[in-house]
C-alpha positions as CSV (number, residue, x, y, z in Angstrom):
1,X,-19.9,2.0,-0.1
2,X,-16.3,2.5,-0.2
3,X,-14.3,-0.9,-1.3
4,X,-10.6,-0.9,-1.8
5,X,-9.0,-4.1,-4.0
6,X,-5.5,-4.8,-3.6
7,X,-3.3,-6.3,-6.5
8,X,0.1,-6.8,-8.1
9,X,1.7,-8.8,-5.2
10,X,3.8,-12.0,-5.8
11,X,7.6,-14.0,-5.3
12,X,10.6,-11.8,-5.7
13,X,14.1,-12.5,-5.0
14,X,15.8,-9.7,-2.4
15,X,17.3,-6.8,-4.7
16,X,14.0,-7.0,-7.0
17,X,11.2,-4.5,-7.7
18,X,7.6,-5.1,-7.5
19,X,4.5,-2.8,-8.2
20,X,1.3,-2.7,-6.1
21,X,-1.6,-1.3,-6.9
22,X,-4.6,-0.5,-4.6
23,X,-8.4,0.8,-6.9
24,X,-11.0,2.4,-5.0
25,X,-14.6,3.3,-5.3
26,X,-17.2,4.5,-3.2
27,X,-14.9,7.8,-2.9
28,X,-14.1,11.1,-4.2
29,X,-10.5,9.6,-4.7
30,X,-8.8,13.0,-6.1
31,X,-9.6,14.5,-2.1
32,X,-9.0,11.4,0.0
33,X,-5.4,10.5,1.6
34,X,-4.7,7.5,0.9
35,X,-2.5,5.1,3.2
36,X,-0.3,1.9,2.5
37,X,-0.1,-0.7,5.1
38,X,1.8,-3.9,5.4
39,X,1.4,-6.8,8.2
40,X,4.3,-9.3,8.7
41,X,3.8,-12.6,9.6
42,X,3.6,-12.3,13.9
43,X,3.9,-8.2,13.3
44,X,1.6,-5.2,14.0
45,X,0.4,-3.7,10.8
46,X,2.6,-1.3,9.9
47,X,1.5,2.1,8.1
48,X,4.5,1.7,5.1
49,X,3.6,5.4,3.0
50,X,0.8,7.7,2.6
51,X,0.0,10.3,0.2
52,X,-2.2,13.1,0.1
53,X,-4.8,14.8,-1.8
54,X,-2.1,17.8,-3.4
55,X,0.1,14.7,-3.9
56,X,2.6,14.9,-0.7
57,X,3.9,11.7,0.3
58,X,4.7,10.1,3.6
59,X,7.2,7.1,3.7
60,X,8.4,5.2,7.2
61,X,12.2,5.0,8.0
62,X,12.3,1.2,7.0
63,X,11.0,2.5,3.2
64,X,12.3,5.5,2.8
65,X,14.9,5.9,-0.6
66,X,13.3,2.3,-1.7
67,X,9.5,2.9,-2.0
68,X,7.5,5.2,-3.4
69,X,4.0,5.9,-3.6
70,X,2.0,7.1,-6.7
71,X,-1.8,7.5,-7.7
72,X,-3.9,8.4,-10.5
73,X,-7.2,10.2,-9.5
74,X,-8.7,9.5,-13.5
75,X,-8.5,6.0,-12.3
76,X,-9.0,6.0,-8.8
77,X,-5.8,3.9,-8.6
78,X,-3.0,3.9,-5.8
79,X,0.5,2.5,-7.1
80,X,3.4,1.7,-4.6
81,X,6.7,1.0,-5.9
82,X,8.9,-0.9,-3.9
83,X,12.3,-1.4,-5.0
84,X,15.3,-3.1,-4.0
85,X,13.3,-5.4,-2.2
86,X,14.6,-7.0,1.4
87,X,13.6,-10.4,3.3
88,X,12.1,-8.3,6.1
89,X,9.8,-6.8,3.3
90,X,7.6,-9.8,3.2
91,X,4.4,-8.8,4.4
92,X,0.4,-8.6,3.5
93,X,0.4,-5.2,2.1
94,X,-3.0,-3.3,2.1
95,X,-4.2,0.4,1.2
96,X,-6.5,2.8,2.9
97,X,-8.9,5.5,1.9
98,X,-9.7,8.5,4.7
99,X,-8.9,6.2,7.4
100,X,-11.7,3.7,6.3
101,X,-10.2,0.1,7.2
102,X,-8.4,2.4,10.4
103,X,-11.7,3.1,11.8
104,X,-13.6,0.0,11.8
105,X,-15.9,1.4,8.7
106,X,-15.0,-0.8,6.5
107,X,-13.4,-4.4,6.7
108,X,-9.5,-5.0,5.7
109,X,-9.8,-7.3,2.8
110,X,-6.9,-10.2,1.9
111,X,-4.6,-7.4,0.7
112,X,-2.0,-8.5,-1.4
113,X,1.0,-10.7,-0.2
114,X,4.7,-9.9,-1.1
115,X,7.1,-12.5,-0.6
116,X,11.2,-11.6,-0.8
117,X,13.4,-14.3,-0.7
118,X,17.0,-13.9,-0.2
């Protein structure tokens, strides 16, 4: 069964850096897209970046030149970077395998909560 644990969330002050990390098993990670997600309080969840098997990454407008989005097949681990952190960044932040959590296949977990304060 695929299963997807979220980590590395916390308190930042706005301007700051934090570093996420999402592990997965249950999957041939090195072949699977994998997806970042975030849900502000009141929000929609929001897909944030996305990367692909060959390693070609995905970000949304809001992200883009702030975030990136890294993984390491050996250790089945995704790693988002999000720098220069804003207020509006504070959100539940979750990752997805093959559209797992998307489609209904498998629950969405806690994720990890990122809170920027300005």
């Amino acid at each position: 069964q695929v299963q997807l644990v979220e980590s590395g969330g916390g308190l930042v002050q706005a301007g700051g850096s934090l570093r996420l990390f999402c592990t997965a098993s249950g999957i041939i990670f090195s072949v699977t897209t994998m997806n970042w997600y975030r849900q502000a309080p009141g929000k929609q969840r929001e897909l944030v970046a996305d990367i692909g098997s060959s390693g070609d990454t995905n970000y949304a407008d809001s992200v883009k030149g702030r975030f990136t989005i890294a993984k390491d097949n050996a250790k089945k681990t995704l790693y988002p970077q999000m720098n220069s952190l804003k207020s509006e960044d504070t959100a539940v932040y979750c990752c997805d395998a093959g559209r797992h959590r998307v489609g209904g296949l498998i629950p969405w977990g806690q994720g990890t909560q990122v809170t920027v304060s300005s």
